[in-house]
N, C-alpha and C positions, 0 to 999 in steps of 0.2 A: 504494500500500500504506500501512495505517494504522502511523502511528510509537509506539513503545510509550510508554507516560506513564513519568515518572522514578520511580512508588511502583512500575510493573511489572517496571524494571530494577533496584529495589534487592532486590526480591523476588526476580527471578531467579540475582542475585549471593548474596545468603543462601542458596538451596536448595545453587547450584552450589559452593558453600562448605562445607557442611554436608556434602554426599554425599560431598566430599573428606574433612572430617573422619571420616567413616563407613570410607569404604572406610580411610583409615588406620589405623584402630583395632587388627583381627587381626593388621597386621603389628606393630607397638607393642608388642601380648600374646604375640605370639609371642617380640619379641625381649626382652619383660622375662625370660618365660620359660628359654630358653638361656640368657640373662645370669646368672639365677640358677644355674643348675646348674653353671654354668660356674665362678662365683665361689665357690661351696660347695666343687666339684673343687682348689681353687688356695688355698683358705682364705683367700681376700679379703673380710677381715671387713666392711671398712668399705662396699664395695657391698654384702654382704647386709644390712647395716645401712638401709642408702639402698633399697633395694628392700622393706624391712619399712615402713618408713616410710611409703611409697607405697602402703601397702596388701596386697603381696606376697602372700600367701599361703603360711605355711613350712612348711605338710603339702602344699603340690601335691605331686605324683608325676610322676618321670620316665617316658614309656612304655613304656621297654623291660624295664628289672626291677620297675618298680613302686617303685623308691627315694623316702623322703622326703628333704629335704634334710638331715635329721639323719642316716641311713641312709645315704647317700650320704659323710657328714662323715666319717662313724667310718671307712667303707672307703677314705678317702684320707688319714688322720688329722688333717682338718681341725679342728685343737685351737680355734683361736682365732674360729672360725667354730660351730663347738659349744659355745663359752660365750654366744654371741651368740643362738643359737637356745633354746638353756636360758632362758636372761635373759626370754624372750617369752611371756607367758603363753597364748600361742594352740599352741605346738609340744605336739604329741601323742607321747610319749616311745616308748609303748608298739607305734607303728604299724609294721605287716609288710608287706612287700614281696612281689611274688605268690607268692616260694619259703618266704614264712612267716620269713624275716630282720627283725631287728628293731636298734635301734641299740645293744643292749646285746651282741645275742649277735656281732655284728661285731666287736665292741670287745673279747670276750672269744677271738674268734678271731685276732685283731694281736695279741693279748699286750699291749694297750693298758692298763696297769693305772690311771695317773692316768685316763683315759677311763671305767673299769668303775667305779671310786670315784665318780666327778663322777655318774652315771646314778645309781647305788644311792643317792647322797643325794637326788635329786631324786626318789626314789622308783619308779625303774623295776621291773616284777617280773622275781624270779626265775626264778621258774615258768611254764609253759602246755607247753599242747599240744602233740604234739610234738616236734622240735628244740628244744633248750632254753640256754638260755647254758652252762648247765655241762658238755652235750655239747661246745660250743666249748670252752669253755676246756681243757676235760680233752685237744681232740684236740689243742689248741696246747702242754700240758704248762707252761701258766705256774701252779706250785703258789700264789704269792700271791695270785691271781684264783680262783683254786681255793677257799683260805680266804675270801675276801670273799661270795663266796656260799652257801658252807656258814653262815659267819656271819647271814646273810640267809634262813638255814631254806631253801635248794634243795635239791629231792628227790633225795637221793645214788642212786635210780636208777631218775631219769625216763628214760621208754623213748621212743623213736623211733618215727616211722612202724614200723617194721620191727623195732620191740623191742630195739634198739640200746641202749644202755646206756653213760653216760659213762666205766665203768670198763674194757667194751669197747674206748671210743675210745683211751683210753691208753694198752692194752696193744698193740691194731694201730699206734700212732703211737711205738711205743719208748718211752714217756718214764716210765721204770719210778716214778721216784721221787712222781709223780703216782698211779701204781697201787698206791703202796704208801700214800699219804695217804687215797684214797678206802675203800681197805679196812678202813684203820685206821677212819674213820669211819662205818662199818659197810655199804659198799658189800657186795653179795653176789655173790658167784662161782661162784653155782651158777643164775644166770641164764642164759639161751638166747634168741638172736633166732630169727626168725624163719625162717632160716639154718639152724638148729639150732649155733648157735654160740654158744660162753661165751667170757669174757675170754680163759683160757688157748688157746682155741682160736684167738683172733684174734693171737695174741702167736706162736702156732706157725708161722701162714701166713706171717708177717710178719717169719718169723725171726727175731723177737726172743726168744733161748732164756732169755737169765737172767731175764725177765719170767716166762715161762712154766714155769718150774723153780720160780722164787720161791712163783708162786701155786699151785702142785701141792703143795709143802710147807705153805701155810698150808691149801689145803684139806682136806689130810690130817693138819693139825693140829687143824682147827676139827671134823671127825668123829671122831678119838679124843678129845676132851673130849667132843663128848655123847653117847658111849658111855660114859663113866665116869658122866655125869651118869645116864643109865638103870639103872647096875649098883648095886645095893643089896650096903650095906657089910656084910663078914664080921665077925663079931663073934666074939670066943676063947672064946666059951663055949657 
């Protein structure tokens, strides 16, 4: 049998080399992978740091909710891992998770207020479709998160899939003093989901009675004024 020349063994050692680096690869991607998620989960800043570096990618998505690592951040209030992803100019602020979750409206549902603050300067919106951060906020009843995006022009009553209503949310979730800021800010109470349900009506289910008494009074305050406003003044003469 003919013996290989030594350029056909150093060729056969490079391929057999190479295929190893090959087949190494996906388990490599896979474990940068978990590692990230893992580290975002635990707010170990300094490996997502070390894995942006490497090239990362800090909008991958995890498979099962669709979380980005910022998304992910807010729902474990990985603060110091959120300032880390902010700092990058590749992190997509605004991206939804397949239930339409986004990093602000998480952050608005923990009652996270330094979290809701740090987003709205980096220019997160307020608004979209749908679920909206200030359905979050409103069902968590943090009135300071509340003001921050009323300040930010949020639509005091962006409707839900199902015509839901933040002022809704507050009044099924008890937290009266929330229902009575959003109305003050001209939330309307003569809204109906889809349900056929208004605010008062979510507040009755939910037995929250002084919610539900409160807004019967303002709504029967807010229709004797504009019946006075239709009634033309008598004059003594």
């Amino acid at each position: 049998m003919t013996k290989p020349f030594p350029f056909q063994k150093t060729v056969c050692r490079f391929l057999f080399f190479f295929m190893a680096v090959l087949a190494a690869l996906p388990s490599a991607k896979a474990g940068s992978f978990d590692d990230w998620f893992i580290a975002v989960k635990n707010d170990q800043a300094g490996k997502v740091k070390e894995l942006l570096k490497k090239g990362f990618d800090p909008n991958a998505i995890e498979p099962k909710r669709g979380d980005t690592g910022l998304i992910l951040a807010m729902r474990e209030n990985s603060m110091d891992v959120m300032a880390v992803l902010l700092s990058d100019k590749r992190t997509k602020i605004d991206t939804e998770a397949f239930n339409g979750d986004n990093a602000l409206m998480i952050a608005c549902y923990n009652a996270n207020e330094k979290a809701v603050k740090t987003l709205l300067d980096k220019g997160a919106k307020v608004n979209k479709n749908g679920w909206a951060p200030l359905h979050y906020a409103a069902a968590s009843g943090n009135n300071q998160i509340v003001r921050m995006l009323l300040e930010k022009d949020a639509f005091i009553d962006a409707v839900s899939p199902n015509a839901t209503t933040p002022i809704m949310m507050a009044a099924r979730n008890g937290h009266i003093y929330t229902v009575k800021l959003l109305h003050d800010n001209g939330a309307d109470l003569t809204l109906k989901n889809q349900r056929g349900y208004s605010a008062i009506d979510f507040a009755n289910e939910n037995k929250n009675t002084d919610i539900a008494k409160g807004l019967e009074y303002r709504l029967k305050k807010e229709a004797d004024l504009e019946k006075r406003k239709n009634v033309l003044p008598q004059f003594p003469f």
